[in-house]
N, C-alpha and C positions, 0 to 999 in steps of 0.2 A: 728457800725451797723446803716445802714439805717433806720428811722422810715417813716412809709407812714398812712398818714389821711384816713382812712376808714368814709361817712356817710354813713350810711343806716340802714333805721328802718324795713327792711325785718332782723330778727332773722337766719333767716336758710342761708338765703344766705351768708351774714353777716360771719356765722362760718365757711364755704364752704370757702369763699374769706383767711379770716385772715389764715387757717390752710395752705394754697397753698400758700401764701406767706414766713408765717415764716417757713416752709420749702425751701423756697429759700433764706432765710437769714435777711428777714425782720425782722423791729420791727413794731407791730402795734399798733396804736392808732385806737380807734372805740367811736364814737358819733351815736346817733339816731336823732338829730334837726339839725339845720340850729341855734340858741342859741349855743347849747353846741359847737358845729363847730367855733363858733367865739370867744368863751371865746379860745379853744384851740391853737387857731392861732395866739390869745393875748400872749400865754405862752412860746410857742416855735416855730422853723422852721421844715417843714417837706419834707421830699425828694419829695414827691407827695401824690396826694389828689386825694384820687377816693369817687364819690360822686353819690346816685342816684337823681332825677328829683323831683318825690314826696318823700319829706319827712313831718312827722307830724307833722310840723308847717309851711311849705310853699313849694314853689318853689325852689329846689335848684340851677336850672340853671338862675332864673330870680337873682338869690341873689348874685351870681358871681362876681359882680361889687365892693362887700365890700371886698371878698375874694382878690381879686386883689389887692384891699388899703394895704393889710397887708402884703403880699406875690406874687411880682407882678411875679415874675419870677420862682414859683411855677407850674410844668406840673401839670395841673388837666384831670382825664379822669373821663369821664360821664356816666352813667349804665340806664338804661331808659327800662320800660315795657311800655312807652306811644310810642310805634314803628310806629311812621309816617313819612313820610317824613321832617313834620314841625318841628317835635322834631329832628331829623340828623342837619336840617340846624340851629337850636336853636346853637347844640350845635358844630356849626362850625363855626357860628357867637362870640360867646363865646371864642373862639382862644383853646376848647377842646384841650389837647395833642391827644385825643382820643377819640371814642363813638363807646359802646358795647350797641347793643339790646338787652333786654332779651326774653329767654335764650342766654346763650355768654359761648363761648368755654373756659373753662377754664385756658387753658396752652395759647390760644390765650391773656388773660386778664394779667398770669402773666409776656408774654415776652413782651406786652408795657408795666409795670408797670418797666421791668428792664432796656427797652428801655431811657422811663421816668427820671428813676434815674440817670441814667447815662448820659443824656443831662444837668441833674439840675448839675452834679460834674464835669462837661467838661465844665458847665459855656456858654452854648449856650445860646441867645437871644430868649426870645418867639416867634412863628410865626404870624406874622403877616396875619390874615384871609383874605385880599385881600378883604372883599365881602362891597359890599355898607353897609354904617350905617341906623340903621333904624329897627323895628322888623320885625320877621317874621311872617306873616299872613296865618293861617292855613287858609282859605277862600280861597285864590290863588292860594293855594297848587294842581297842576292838577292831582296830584295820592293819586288814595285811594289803603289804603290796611294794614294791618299792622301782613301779615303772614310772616313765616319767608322766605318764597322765596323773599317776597320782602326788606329784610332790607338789604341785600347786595345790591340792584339796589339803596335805597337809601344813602347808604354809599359810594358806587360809585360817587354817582353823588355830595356829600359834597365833595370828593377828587377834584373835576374837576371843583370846584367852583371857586378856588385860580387860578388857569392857565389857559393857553389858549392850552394847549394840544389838539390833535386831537381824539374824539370819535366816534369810531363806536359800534353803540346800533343794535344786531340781535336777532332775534328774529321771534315766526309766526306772519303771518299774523293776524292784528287785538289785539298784545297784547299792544300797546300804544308806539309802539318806537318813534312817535314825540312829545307824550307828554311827555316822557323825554328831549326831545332835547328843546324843548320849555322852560322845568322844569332849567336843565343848565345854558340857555339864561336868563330867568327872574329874575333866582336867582346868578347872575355871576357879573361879573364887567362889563359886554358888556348889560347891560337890558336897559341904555337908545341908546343905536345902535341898528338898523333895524333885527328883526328875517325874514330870506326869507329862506320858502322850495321852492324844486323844486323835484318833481319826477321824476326820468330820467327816467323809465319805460314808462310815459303817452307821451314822446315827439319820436316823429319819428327821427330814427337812424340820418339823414340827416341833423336834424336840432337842434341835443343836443347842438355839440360846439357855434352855435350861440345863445341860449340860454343860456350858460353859462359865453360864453365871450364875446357876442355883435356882431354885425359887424356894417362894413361902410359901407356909401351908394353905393349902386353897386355894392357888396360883391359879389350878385349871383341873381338869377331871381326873384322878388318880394321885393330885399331890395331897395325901394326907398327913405329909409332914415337909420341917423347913429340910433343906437339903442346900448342902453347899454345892458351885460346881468346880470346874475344873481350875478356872483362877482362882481361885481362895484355897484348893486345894494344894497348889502347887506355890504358895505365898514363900518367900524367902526364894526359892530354886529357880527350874523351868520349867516353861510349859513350851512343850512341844505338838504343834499343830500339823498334823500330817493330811496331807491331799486337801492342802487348802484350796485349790480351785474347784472342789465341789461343795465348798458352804454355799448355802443360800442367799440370794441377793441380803434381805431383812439382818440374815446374823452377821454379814457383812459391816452393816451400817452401823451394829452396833459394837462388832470387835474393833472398828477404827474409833469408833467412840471413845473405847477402854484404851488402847494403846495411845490414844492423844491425851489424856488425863490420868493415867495410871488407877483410873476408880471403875468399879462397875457396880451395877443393880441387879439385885435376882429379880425374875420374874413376878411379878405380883409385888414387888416390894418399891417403897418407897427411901429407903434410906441407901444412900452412896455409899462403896466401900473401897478404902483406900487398900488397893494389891499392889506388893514389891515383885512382879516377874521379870525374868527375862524369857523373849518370844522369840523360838525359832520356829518357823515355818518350812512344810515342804512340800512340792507337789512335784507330778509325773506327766503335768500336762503345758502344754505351750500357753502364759498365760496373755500373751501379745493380743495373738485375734478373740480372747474372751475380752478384752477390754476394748478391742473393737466392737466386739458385737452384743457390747451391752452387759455382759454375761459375769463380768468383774471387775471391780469395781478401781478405777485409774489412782485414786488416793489411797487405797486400804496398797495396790501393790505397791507404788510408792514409801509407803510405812516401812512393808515389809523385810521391802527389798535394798536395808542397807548396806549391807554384805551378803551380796551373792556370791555361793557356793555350787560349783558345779560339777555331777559326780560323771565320771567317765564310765558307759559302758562296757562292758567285761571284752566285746571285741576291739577295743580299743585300747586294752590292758591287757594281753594274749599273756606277756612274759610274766604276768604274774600268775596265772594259773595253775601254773607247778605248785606256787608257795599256800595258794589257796588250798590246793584240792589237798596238801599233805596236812594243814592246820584243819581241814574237815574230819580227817582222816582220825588224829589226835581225839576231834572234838567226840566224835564216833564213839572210840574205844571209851573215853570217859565217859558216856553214855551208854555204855553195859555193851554193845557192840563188840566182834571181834577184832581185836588191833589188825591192821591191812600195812600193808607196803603199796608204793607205786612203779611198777617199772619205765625207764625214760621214755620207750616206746610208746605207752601208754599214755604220758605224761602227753608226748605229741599227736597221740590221735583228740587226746580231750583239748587243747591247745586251738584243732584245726576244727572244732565243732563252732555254730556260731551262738550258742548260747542268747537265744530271745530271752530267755527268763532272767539271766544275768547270775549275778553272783547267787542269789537263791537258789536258780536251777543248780547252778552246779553241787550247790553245799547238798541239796534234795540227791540230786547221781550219785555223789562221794558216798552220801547215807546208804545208800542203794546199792552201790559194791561194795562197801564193807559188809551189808546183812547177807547177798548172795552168792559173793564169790567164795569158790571152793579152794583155792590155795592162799595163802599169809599173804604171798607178792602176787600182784593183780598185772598181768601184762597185756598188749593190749588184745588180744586172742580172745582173751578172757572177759576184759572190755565189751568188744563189738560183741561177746555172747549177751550181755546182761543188759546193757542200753542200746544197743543195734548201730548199726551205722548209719548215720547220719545223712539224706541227701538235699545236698544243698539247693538253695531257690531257685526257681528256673529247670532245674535237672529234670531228669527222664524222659520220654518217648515226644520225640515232635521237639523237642528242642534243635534250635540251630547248631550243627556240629561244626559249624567254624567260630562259632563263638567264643570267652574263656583264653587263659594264658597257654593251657597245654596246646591246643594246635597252633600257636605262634612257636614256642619253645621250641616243637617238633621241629617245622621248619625251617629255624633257626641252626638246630644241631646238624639237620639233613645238609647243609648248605657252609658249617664252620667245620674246621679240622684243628681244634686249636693243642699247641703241644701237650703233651702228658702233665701233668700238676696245675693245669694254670686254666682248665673246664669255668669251677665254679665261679674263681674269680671275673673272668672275661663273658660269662654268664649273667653275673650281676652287674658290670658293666655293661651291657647290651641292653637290658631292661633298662638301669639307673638313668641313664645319659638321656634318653629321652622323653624320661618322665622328668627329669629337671626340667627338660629345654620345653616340656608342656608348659611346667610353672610357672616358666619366666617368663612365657609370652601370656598366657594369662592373666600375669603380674605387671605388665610394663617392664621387664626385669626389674622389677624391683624387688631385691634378696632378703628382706624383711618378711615382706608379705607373702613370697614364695616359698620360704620357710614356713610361716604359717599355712599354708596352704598343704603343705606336705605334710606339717607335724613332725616337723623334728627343729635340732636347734640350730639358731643362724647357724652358728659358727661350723657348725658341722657343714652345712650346705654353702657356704665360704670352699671351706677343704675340700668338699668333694668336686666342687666347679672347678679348682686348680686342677686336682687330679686328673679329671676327664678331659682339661683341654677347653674348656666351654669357653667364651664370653657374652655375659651377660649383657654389654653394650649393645648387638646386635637386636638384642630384644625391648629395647627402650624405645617409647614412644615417641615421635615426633613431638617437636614443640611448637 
């Protein structure tokens, strides 16, 4: 029997982990320090070590270094509620087997721990992180966020640190696709090579290709000299291609050209030239029906698209917009700006906005009440003076007035009398419950997909089916 090193000083999770294991045939050992953790690792060998970040006497991932002295060849995977990007690249600096954010899927947790095991008894060699030596500086970190839409863009982007694979990152408009590509580049083995965007959107159809591959003097009417272009420019680093769904058929056929052979030709020129890039691409457009309809081209996305990156919409990241609008807020005052406060109120009407422009618009507003507002702390009074209040789609004159959750809510309360303390909770029971039992008929009950379908994690939608009383069998399809 396998034994696997359990840290962690969270109790409940702790007994969640150990029962999911020794049900798959583990044995466990469980420490709460980074002490006890080494006395243990003094005594015996262990198949793997799953460890969280904070534990109550330190850092678990800084401490890594001793673990290693004793068991170099031990997979460890890393369990983290500090969900930033800084903490991903922590623990991929670290040569992690693995890193779960919490909340973490639990059947996801225990097939790399079998994963795990099973590399430690094949006798594979630890990976090698690929990434420059050195810490990592949450100061440089260009994404804030740490909801759970965003811990798969960061887990992404620790995968795409070690290789030079090709990324394309889509996503809307305005939700940071270059600042991931930048995030890649800085944090990659290519951060001392050249980072070059280019948008091919901003350049006229006529004059992408030499833009991207240069030409020679003479090329065409205004080239009075040779000129490099964007790949030769960005040789050793990356070249990052933004709003690739509006290159041109023509510059198409010739950037799959380049990315199949690693060489390109300038304009007008006759001689191949060997470029070392790595290619991330990104666009804001659906490129499915352009490759139906002709419009883009089936092999160039193919190329592109070997690690898709997908950015989550700002209304779909609500809980992090406190942490946004206060890092605007900073960015502001370093920008000669007057330093601003936010009040929570505040915090919640910007929260309850729906942000089409995304994370841009917001950074643009932040700028916006820090130039205009008349007191330090901005509440939100102050707020709806300077951006107005928001109304949302649909609203105003001639709208359907039974529409929307508040006339259900109403009639909801008109109709419950529930004791003193226990409104909100029997409130969000009243909603939850049959927005579950939506899912699961939707789903077939199937609690995977129903999950997915909700956006949030099994496990959680596990616990709250108990809660409520549901069974999901009812909702299963005939066979």
């Amino acid at each position: 029997m396998k034994t696997v090193l359990l840290v962690e000083d969270d109790t409940a999770i702790a007994t969640v982990i150990m029962a999911a294991l020794e049900d798959e045939g583990f044995a466990i050992q469980h420490c709460t320090s980074i002490a006890a953790r080494d006395r243990l690792l003094a005594e015996r060998r262990y198949a793997v070590m799953l460890t969280d970040v904070m534990l109550e006497d330190g850092d678990g991932l800084a401490s890594l270094e001793a673990v290693r002295e004793r068991a170099a060849d031990m997979p460890i995977i890393v369990l983290s509620a500090q969900n930033t990007l800084d903490t991903a690249v922590r623990a991929s600096e670290s040569e992690a087997f693995e890193y779960f954010p919490k909340p973490f899927d639990l059947d996801e947790l225990v097939h790399a721990v079998r994963q795990a095991a099973g590399q430690r008894a094949a006798g594979e060699p630890g990976t090698d992180s690929g990434l420059p030596e050195g810490d990592s500086d949450s100061a440089r970190m260009p994404l804030v966020g740490r909801s759970p839409a965003m811990q798969s863009v960061y887990r992404m982007i620790t995968r795409v640190l070690r290789n030079d694979l090709t990324v394309l990152i889509t996503g809307e408009s305005g939700t940071g696709k270059e600042l991931v590509a930048e995030a890649i580049h800085q944090l990659g083995s290519r951060r001392t090579g050249p980072f070059v965007a280019v948008n091919t959107a901003a350049i006229p159809a006529d004059l992408v290709e030499s833009e991207l591959f240069g030409h020679e003097k003479g090329a065409f009417t205004g080239a009075i000299a040779q000129a490099m272009g964007k790949f030769e420019q960005a040789n050793g680093g990356t070249l990052f291609l933004d709003e690739i769904g509006d290159m041109p058929a023509e510059a198409q056929t010739r950037l799959l050209r380049a990315l199949q052979s690693g060489r390109i030709r300038r304009v007008g020129g006759r001689q191949e030239i060997a470029v070392d890039v790595r290619i991330i691409a990104a666009t804001n457009r659906d490129l499915g029906p352009m490759i139906t309809a002709g419009t883009f081209r089936e092999d160039l996305f193919y190329r592109l698209n070997v690690v898709p990156i997908v950015l989550p919409p700002l209304r779909e990241r609500r809980e992090d917009i406190g942490a946004l609008a206060q890092h605007f807020l900073i960015l502001a005052a370093e920008d000669g700006l007057p330093r601003r406060s936010l009040a929570p109120e505040a915090i919640g009407r910007l929260e309850q906005r729906n942000w089409r422009g995304n994370v841009r618009e917001l950074r643009n507003v932040v700028y916006r009440l820090a130039l205009m507002a008349r007191e330090d702390r901005i509440d939100a009074e102050s707020l709806a003076d300077i951006i107005g209040e928001e109304i949302a789609p649909g609203a105003g004159p001639g709208r359907d007035a039974q529409g929307g959750f508040a006339p259900a809510l109403a009639a909801w309360l008109a109709n419950e009398v529930p004791p003193p303390g226990t409104l909100y909770h029997r409130a969000l029971a009243a909603f939850e419950k049959p927005l579950i039992e939506h899912a699961l008929g939707r789903t077939g009950g199937n609690q995977l997909r129903a999950a997915q379908l909700l956006g949030i994690n099994r496990n959680t939608l596990r616990k709250r089916i108990g809660e409520l009383g549901l069974e999901p069998d009812r909702f299963s399809q005939p066979s």
